[in-house]
SEKOLMAR-938289 format. One record per residue (C-alpha): x, y, z; residue number from 1. Coordinates in nm, 2 decimals. Layout:
residues N
+--------+--------+--------+--------+
:      x :      y :      z : padren :
+--------+--------+--------+--------+
:      X :      Y :      Z :    NUM :
...
+--------+--------+--------+--------+
END
This chain:
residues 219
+--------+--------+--------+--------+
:      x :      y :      z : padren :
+--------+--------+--------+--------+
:  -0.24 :  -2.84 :  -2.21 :      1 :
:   0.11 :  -2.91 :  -2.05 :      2 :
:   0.31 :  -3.13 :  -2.29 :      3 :
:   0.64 :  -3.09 :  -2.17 :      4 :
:   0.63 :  -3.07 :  -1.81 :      5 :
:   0.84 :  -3.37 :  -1.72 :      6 :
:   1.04 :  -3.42 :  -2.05 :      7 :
:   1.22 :  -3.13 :  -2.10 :      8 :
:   1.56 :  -3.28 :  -2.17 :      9 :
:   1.33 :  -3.43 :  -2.38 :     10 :
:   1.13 :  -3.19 :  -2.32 :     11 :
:   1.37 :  -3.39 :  -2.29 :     12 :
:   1.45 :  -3.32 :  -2.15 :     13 :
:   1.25 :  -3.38 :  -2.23 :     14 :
:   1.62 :  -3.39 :  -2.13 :     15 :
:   1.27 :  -3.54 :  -2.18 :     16 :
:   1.82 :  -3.87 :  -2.37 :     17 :
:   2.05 :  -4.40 :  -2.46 :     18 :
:   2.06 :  -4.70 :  -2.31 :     19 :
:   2.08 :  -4.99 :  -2.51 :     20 :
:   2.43 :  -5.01 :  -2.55 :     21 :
:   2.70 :  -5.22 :  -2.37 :     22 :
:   2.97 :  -5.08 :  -2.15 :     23 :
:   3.14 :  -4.97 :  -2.40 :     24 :
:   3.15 :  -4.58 :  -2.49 :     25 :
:   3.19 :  -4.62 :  -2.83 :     26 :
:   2.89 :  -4.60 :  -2.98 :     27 :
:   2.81 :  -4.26 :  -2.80 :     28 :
:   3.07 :  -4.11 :  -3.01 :     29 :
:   2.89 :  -4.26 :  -3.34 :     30 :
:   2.63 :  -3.93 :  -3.33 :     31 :
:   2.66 :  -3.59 :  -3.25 :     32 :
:   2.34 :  -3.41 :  -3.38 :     33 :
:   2.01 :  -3.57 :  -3.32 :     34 :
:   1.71 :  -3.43 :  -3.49 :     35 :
:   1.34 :  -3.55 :  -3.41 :     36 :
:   1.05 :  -3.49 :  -3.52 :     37 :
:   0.80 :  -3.42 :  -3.22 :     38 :
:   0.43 :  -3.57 :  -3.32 :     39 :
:   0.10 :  -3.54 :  -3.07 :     40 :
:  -0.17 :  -3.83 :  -3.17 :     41 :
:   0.05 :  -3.86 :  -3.51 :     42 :
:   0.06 :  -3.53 :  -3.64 :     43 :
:   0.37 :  -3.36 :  -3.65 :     44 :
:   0.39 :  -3.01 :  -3.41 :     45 :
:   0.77 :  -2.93 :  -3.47 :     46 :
:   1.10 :  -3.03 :  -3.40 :     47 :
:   1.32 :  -3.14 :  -3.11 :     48 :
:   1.76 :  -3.08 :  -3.18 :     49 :
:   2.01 :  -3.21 :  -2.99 :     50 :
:   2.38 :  -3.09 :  -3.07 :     51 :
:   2.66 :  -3.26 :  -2.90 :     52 :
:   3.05 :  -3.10 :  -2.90 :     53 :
:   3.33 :  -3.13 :  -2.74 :     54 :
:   3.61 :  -3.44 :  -2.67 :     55 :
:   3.47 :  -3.78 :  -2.45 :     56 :
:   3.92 :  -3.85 :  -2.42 :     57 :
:   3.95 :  -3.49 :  -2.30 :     58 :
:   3.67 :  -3.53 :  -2.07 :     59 :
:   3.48 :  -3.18 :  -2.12 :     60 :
:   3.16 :  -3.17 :  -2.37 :     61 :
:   2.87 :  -2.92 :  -2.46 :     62 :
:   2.54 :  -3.01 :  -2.56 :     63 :
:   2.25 :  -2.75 :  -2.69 :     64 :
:   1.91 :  -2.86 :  -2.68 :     65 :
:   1.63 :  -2.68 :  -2.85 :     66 :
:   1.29 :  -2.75 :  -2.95 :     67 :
:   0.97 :  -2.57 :  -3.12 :     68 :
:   0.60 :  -2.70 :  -3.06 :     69 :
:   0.32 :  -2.55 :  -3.23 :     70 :
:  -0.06 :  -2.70 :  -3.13 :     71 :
:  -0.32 :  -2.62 :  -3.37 :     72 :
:  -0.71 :  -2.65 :  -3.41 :     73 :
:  -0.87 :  -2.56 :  -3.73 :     74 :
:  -0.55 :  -2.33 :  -3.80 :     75 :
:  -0.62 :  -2.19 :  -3.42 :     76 :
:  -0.30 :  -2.17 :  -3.22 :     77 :
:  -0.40 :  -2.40 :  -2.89 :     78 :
:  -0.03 :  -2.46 :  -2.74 :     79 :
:   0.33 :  -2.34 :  -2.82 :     80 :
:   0.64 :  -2.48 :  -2.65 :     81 :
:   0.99 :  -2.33 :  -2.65 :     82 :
:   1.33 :  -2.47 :  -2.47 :     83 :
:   1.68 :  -2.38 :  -2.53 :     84 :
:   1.90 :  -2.58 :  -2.25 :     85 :
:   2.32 :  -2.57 :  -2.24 :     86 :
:   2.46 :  -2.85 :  -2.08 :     87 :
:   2.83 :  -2.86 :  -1.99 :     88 :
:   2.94 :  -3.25 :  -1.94 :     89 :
:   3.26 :  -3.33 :  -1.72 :     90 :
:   3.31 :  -3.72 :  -1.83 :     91 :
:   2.97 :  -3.87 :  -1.71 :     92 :
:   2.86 :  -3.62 :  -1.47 :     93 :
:   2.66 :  -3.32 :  -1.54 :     94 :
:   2.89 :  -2.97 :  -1.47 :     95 :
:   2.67 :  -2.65 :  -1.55 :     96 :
:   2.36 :  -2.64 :  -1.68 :     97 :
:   2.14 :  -2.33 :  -1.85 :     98 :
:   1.78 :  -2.31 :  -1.97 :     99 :
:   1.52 :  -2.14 :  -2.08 :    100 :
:   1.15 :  -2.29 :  -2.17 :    101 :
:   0.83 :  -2.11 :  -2.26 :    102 :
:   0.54 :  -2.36 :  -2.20 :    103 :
:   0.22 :  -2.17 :  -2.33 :    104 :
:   0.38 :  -1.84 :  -2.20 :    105 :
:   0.47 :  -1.94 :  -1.84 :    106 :
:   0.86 :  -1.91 :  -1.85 :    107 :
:   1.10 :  -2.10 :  -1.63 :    108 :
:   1.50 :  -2.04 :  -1.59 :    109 :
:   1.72 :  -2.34 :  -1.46 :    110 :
:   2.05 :  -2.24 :  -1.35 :    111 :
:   2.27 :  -2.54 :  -1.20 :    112 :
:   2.65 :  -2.60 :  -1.15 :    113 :
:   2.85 :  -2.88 :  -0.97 :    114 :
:   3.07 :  -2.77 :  -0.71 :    115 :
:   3.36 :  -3.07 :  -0.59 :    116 :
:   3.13 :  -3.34 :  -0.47 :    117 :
:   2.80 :  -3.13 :  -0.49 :    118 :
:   2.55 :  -3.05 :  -0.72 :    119 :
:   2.36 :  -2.73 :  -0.65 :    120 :
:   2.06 :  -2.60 :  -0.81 :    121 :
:   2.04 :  -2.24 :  -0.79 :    122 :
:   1.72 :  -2.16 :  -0.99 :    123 :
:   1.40 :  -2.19 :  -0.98 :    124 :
:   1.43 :  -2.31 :  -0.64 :    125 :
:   1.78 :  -2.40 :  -0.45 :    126 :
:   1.82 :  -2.79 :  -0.41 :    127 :
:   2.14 :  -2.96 :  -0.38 :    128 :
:   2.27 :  -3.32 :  -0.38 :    129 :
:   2.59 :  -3.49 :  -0.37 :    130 :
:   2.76 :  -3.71 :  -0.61 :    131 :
:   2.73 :  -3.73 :  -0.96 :    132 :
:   2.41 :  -3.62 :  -1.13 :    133 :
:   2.26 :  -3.65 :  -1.48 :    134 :
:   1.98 :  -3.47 :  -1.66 :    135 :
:   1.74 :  -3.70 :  -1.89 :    136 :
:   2.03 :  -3.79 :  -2.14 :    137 :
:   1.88 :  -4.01 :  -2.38 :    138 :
:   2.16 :  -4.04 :  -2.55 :    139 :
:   2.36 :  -4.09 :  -2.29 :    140 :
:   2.49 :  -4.50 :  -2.23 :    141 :
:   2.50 :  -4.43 :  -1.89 :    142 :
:   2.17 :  -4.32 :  -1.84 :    143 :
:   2.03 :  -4.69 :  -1.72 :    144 :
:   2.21 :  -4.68 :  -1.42 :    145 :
:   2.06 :  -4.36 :  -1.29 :    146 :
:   1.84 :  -4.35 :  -0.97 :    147 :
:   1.76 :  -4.00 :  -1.00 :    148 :
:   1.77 :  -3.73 :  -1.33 :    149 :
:   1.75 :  -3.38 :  -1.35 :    150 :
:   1.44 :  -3.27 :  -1.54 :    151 :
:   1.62 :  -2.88 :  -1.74 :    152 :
:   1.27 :  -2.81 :  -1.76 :    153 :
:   1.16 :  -2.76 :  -1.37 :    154 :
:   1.52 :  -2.78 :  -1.18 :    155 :
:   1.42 :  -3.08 :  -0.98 :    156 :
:   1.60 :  -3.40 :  -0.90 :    157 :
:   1.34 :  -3.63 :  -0.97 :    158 :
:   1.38 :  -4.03 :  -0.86 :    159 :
:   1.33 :  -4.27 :  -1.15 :    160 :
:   1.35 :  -4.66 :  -1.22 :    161 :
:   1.46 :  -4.73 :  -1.56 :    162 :
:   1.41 :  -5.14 :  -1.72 :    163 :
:   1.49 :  -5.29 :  -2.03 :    164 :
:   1.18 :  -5.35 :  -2.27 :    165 :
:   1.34 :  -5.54 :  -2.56 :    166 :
:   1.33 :  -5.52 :  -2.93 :    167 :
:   1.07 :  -5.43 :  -3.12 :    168 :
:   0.99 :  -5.26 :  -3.47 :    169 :
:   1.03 :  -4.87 :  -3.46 :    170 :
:   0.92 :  -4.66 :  -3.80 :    171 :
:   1.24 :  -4.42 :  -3.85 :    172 :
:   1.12 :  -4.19 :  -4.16 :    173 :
:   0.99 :  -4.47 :  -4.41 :    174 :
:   1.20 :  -4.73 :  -4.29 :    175 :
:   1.11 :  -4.97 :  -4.00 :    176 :
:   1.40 :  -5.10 :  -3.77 :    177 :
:   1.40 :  -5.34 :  -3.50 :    178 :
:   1.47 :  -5.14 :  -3.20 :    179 :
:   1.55 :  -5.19 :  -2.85 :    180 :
:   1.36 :  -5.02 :  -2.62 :    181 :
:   1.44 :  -4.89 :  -2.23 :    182 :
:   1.14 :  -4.73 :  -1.98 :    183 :
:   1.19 :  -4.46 :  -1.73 :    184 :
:   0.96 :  -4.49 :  -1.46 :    185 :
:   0.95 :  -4.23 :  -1.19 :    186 :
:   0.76 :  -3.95 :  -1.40 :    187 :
:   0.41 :  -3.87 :  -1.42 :    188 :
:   0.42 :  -4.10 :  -1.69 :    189 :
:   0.70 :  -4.36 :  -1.82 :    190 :
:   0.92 :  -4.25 :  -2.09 :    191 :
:   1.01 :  -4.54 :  -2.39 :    192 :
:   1.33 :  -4.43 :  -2.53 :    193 :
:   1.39 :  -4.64 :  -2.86 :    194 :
:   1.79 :  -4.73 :  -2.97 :    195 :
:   1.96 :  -4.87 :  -3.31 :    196 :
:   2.07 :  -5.16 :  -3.32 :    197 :
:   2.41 :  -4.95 :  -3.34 :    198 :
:   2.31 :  -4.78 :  -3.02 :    199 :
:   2.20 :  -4.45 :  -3.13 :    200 :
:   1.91 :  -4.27 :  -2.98 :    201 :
:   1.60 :  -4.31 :  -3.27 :    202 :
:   1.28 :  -4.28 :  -3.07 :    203 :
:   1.08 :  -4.15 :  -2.81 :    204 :
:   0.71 :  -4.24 :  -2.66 :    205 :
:   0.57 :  -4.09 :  -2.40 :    206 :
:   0.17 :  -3.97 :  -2.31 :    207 :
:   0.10 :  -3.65 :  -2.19 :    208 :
:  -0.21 :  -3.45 :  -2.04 :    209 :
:  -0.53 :  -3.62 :  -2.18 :    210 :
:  -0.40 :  -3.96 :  -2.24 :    211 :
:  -0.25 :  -3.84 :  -2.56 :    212 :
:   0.12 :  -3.98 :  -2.76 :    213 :
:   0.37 :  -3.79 :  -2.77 :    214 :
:   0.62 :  -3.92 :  -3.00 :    215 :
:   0.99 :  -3.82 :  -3.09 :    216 :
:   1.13 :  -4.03 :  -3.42 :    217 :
:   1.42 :  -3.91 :  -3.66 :    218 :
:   1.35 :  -3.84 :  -3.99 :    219 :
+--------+--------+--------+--------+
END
């Protein structure tokens, strides 16, 4: 059962990242530790953290992604997930990136570093392209205008189309908010990433193998 083939940022990502805000960077700087809970069909399989460091005015930031998923049956281990990803953030633009995930026991290493005007993927398979590149940042303002993201999970450049959804009510631990909602298109399956009214990064929904919901919401 491959959840997180897609969504690593996320997973992430999963990578499989925000969107809902205006121009202005301001309300990026209004989080720097995002912790989700991950659910499957509802129940709850572990955790997804995302720790942001570093100065937006000095341009050079840091963020550490790392999520657990556990998958049981009648207390029978079915599926576990691990990913640890570094990011390195020059202004907007992705600089270096490092990760490690365990899906099920079938490891995969992403190494990738900008380079001037190029971005080069060195591991698992060399790929470059030019300009500025992002990996699914969902909490990341720029992240609607992207064409293309780098999934941290698989090393590729994949093309996506993201569109607004609009608001709509999101449960956030035992609260429900009116949330405005953004869809990736360009995965196997679209990605609905869920903002504050604030713009910070609340939500996640996504299906995986099976036609089953995956789910990302803070506590």
């Amino acid at each position: 059962m491959a959840l997180a083939g897609r969504h690593a940022p996320l997973f992430a990502a999963m990578c499989i990242w925000p969107l809902a805000v205006a121009a202005s960077d301001a309300p990026m700087e209004s989080a720097s530790d995002w912790t989700f809970r991950v659910l499957l069909d509802g129940q709850p399989i572990g955790e997804h953290r995302f720790r942001l460091s570093g100065d937006r005015g000095a341009g050079e930031r840091t963020l550490v992604s790392e999520a657990r998923f556990t998958v049981r049956w009648l207390g029978i281990t079915l599926y576990r997930y691990q990913h640890h990803a570094v990011e390195r953030w020059r202004g907007d633009c992705l600089a270096a990136l490092s990760a490690d995930t365990d899906d099920n026991g079938t490891r995969t290493q992403v190494s990738a570093q900008a380079q001037d005007a190029q971005f080069d993927v060195t591991a698992p398979v060399p790929q470059s392209a030019r300009g500025c590149v992002m990996s699914f940042a969902y909490w990341h303002p720029a992240l609607r205008t992207q064409q293309r993201l780098l999934n941290t999970q698989t090393g590729r450049i994949e093309p996506v189309r993201i569109t607004l959804l609009g608001d709509a009510p999101l449960e956030v631990g035992v609260r429900s908010v009116v949330a405005t909602g953004w869809r990736i298109h360009g995965p196997a399956q679209p990605i609905d990433v869920w903002y504050s009214a604030q713009g910070d990064w609340i939500g996640l929904d996504t299906r995986v193998d099976g036609g089953r919901t995956l789910r990302y919401r803070r506590p």
